[in-house]
C-alpha positions as CSV (number, residue, x, y, z in Angstrom):
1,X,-29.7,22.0,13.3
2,X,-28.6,21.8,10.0
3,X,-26.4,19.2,8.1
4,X,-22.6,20.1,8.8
5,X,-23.6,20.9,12.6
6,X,-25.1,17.1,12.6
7,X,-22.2,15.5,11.1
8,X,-19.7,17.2,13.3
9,X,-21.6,16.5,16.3
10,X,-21.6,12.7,15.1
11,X,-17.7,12.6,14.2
12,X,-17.2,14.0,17.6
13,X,-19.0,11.9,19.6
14,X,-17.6,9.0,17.4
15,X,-14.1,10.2,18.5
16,X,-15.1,10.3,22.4
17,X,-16.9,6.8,22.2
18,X,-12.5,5.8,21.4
19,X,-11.4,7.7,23.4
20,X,-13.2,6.1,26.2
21,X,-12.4,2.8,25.2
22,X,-8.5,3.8,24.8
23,X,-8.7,5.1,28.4
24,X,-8.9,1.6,29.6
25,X,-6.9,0.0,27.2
26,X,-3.9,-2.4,28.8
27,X,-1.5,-5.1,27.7
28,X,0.1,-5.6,24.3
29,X,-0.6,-5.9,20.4
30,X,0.6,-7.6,17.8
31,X,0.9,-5.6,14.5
32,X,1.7,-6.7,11.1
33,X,2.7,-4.2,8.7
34,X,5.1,-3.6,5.7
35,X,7.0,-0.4,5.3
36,X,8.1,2.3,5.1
37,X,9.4,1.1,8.7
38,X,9.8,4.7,10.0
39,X,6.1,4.9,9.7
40,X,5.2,1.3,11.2
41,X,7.8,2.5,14.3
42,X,6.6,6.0,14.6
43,X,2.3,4.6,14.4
44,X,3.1,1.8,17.5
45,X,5.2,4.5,19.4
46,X,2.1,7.1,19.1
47,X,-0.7,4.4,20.0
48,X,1.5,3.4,22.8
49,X,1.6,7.1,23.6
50,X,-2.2,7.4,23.6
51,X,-3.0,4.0,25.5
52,X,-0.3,2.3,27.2
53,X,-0.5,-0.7,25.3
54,X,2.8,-2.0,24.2
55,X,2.8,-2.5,20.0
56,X,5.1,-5.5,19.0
57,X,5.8,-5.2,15.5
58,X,6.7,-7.3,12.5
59,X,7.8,-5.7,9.2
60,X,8.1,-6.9,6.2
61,X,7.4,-7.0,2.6
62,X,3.5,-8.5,2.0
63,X,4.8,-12.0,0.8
64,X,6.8,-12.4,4.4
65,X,4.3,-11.0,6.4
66,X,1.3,-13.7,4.5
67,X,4.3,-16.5,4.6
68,X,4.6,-15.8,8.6
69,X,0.7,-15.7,9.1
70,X,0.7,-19.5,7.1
71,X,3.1,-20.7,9.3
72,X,1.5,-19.1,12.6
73,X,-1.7,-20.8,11.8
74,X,-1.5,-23.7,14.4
75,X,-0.7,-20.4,17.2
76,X,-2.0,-17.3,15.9
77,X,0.5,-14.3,16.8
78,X,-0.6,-11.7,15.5
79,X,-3.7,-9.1,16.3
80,X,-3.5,-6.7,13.4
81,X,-2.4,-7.1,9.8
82,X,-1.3,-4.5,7.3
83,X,-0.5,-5.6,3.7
84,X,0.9,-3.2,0.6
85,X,-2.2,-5.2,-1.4
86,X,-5.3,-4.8,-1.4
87,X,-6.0,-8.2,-3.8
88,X,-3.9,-10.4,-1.0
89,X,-6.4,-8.7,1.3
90,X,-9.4,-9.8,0.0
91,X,-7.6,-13.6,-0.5
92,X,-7.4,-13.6,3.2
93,X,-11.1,-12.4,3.3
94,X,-12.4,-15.6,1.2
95,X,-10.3,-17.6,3.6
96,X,-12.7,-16.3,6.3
97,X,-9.8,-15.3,9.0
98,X,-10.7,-11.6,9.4
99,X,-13.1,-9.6,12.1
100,X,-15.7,-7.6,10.5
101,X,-15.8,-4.3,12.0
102,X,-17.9,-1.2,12.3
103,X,-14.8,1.7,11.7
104,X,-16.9,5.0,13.7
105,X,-15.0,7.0,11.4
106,X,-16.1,5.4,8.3
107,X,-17.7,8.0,6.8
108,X,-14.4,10.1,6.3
109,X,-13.0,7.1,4.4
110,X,-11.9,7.7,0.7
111,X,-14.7,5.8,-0.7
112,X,-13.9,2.2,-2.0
113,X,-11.5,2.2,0.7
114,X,-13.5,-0.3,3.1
115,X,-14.9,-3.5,1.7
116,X,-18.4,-4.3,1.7
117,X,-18.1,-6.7,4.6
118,X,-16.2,-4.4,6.8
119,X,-13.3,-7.1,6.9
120,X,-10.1,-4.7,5.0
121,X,-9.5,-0.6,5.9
122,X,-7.5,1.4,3.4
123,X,-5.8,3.3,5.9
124,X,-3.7,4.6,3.6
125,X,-2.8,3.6,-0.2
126,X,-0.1,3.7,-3.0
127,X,0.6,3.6,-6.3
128,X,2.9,2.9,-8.9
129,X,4.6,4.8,-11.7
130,X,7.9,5.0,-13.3
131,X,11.2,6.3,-11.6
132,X,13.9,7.3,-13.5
133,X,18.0,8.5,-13.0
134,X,17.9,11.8,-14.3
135,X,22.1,11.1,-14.6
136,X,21.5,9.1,-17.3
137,X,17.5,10.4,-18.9
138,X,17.0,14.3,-18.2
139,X,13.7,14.2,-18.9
140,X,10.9,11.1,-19.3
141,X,7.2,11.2,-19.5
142,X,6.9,8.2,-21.7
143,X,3.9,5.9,-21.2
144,X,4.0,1.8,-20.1
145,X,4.0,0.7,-24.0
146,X,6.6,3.1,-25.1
147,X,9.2,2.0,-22.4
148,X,9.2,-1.4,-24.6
149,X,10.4,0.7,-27.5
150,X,14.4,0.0,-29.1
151,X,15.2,3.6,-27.3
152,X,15.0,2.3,-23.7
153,X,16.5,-1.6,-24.7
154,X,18.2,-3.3,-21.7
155,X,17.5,-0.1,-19.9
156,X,14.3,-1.0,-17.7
157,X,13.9,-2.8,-14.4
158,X,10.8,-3.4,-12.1
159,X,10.1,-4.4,-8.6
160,X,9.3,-8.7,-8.5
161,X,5.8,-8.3,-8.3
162,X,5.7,-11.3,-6.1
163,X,7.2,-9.8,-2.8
164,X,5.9,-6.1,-4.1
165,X,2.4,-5.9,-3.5
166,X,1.6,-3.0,-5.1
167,X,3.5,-4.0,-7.9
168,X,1.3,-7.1,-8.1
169,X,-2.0,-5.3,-7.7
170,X,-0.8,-3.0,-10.9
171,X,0.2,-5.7,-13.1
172,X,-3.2,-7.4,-12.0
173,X,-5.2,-4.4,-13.0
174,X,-2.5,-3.6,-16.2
175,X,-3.2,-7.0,-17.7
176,X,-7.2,-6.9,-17.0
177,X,-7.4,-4.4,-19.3
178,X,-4.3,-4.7,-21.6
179,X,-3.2,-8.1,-21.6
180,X,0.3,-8.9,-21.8
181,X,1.7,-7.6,-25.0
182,X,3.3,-4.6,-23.2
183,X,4.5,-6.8,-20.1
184,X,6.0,-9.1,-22.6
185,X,7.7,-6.2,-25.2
186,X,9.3,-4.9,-21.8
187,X,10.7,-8.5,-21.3
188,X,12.1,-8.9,-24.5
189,X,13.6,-5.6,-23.9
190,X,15.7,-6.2,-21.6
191,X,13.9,-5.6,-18.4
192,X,15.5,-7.0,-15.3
193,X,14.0,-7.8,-11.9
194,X,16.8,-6.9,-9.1
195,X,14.3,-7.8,-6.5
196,X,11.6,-6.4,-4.1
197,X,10.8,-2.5,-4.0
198,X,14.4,-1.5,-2.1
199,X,16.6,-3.4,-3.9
200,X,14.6,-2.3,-7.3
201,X,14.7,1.4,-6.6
202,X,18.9,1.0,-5.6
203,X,19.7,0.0,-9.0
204,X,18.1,2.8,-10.6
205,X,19.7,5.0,-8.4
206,X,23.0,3.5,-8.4
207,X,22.7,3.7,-12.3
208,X,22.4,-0.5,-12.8
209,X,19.4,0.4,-14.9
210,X,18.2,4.1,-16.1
211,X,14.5,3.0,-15.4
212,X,12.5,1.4,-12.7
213,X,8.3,0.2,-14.0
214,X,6.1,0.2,-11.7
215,X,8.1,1.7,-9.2
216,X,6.4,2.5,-5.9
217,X,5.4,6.3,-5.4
218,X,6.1,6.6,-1.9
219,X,9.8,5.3,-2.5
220,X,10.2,7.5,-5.4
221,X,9.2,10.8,-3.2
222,X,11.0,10.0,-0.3
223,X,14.3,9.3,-1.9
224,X,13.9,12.5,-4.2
225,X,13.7,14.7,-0.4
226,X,16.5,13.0,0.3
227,X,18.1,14.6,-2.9
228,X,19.0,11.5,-4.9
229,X,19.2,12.2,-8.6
230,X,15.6,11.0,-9.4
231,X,12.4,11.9,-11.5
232,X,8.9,10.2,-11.1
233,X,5.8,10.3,-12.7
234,X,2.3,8.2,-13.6
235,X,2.5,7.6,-17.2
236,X,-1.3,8.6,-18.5
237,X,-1.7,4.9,-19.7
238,X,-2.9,5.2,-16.0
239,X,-1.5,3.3,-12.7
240,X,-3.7,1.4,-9.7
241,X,-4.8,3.0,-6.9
242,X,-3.8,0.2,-4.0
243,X,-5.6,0.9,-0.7
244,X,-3.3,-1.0,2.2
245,X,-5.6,-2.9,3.9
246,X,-5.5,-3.0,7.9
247,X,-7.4,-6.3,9.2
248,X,-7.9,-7.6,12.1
249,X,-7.9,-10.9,12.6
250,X,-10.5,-13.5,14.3
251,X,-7.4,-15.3,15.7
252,X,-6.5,-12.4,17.5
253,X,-5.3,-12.6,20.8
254,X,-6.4,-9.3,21.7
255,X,-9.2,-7.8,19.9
256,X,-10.2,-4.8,21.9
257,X,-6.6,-3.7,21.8
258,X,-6.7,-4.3,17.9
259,X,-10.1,-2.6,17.5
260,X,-8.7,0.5,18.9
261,X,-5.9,0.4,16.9
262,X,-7.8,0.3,13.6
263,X,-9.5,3.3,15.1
264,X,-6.4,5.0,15.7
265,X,-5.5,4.3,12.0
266,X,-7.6,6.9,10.8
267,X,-7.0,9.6,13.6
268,X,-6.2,12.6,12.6
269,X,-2.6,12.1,14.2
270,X,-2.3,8.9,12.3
271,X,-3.4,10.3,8.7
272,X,-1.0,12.9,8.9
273,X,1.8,10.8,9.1
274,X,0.6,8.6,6.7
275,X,0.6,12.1,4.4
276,X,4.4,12.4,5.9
277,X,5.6,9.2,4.9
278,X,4.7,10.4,1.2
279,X,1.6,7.8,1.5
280,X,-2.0,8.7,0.1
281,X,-3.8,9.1,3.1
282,X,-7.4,7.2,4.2
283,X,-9.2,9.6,4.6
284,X,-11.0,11.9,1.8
285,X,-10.6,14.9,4.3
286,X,-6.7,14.8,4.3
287,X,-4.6,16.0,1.4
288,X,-1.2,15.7,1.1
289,X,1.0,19.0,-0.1
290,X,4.2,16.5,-0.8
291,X,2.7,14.5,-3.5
292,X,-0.2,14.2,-5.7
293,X,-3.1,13.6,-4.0
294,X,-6.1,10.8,-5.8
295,X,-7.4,13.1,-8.3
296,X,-4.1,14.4,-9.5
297,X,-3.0,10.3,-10.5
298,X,-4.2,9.2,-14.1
299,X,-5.7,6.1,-13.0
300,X,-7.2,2.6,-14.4
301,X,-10.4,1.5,-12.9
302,X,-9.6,-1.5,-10.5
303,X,-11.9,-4.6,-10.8
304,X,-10.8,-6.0,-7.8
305,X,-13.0,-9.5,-8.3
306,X,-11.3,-9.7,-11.3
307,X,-7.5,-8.9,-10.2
308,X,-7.5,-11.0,-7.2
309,X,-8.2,-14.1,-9.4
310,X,-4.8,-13.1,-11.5
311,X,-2.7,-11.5,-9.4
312,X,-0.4,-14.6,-8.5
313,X,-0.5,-15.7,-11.6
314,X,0.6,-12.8,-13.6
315,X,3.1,-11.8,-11.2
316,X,4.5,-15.5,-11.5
317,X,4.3,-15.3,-15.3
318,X,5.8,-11.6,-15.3
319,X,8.9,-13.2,-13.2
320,X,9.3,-15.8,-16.1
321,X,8.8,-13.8,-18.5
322,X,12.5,-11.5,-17.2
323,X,14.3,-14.5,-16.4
């Protein structure tokens, strides 16, 4: 029997092991996730679909779903949490609140995608890049350090990187290997923070600003379908790759129900509308055809010990820095 007939064998029998479980699956979960929300509705109304178990979901943006979690603590809520931040991930790993788990897909995972503990699963993943209004720019392709030049001046916005976690996870990984300089040109620029990723991405397509740094991919695509007036693209300075980390929790009140729903995260029905919500998907076997896929994205290497220690703190500093 040779190699591929072994691994399918495995992956199938990995797959019937769930579906087992699923089969006797009742009750409810509670998930945690941030958007897009068409995505979170359309993931609880297919694992409903599949098991009978009733999804009760929050959405939010990462810093409201980690401030509801704090202030849950004394009566856990929730069963399954999904951030947009992979470094806020691992901050709720050091805390020790999350279930280690052994995923039976795992081995179809985009490697890097599941810690080392089996406590975070990169279901799917974002990144940032520049979005601009191609009413006002026809054509941009200029990299992080050039958008602080006198030709863009008072003409560049960017997501608060502390409700936008994948805008904090880039600025993390940006200033690990940069430092500030850039961050800080942009500020004296003229760069503006309107708010978190929605209200951000409305004032470059409203035309408040021409450009929007660090702009969230999945944003940038869907609204382009939708036929706003909008060009995107990864400056080759290179963006972070920012797995969104499903976790389940020790305090939850259902774990079975929330095991099977991490499961589900990487189903094939799943992944493929992670791919349709203009997300990077989990899994190395699924490519997207509405976006570039991992190897197309000019990329900086993450050092995730390393960013999680300054995330906060340069997304604090970044905000002061625009006042």
């Amino acid at each position: 029997m040779n190699k591929l007939v072994k691994t399918a064998i495995a992956a199938l029998f990995a797959v019937t092991l769930q579906c087992q479980a699923q089969d006797k699956l009742s009750g409810e979960l509670t998930v945690y996730m941030p958007s897009p929300a068409k995505l979170a509705d359309k993931l609880a109304s297919e694992f409903k679909n599949d098991t009978g178990v009733d999804v009760k979901v929050f959405q939010g943006t990462t810093g409201e779903i980690l401030a509801r979690l704090e202030a849950e603590k004394s009566n856990p809520v929730a069963d399954v949490v999904i951030l947009a931040s992979w470094s806020d991930g691992l901050l709720l790993k050091e805390q020790g609140v999350l279930e280690s788990y052994d995923l039976p897909l795992k081995d179809k995972v985009v490697d890097g995608f599941i810690d080392k503990d089996h406590e975070l699963f990169g279901s799917s993943a974002s990144a940032v890049g520049v979005i601009y209004n191609k009413t006002i720019i026809d054509n941009l392709n200029a990299d992080w350090n050039e958008l602080a030049s006198d030709k863009y001046k008072d003409q560049t916005a960017m997501p608060d990187p502390e409700k936008s976690g994948a805008c904090k996870d880039f600025l993390a990984g940006f200033v690990a290997q940069n430092g500030m300089d850039t961050l800080e040109k942009l500020a004296k620029n003229g760069m503006v923070i309107p708010g978190a990723n929605k209200a951000a991405l409305e004032a470059v397509t409203t035309g408040e600003v021409a450009i929007l740094v660090a702009g969230v991919d999945y944003n940038a695509y869907s609204s382009m379908k939708k036929g706003e007036p909008l060009g995107f693209y990864y400056p080759q300075g290179g963006t972070i790759i920012n797995p969104r980390p499903a976790m389940i929790l020790k305090s939850a009140p259902d774990k079975k129900n929330a095991k099977a729903f991490v499961n589900f995260l990487f189903s094939d029905k799943a992944q493929n509308l992670v791919k349709d919500a203009f997300l990077i998907p989990g899994r190395k076997d699924i490519k997207s055809d509405k976006r570039s896929n991992l190897e197309d994205i000019p990329t900086i290497k993450a050092d995730w010990e390393k960013m999680t220690k300054i995330a906060s703190k340069t997304a604090a500093d970044v905000n002061k820095l625009c006042k």
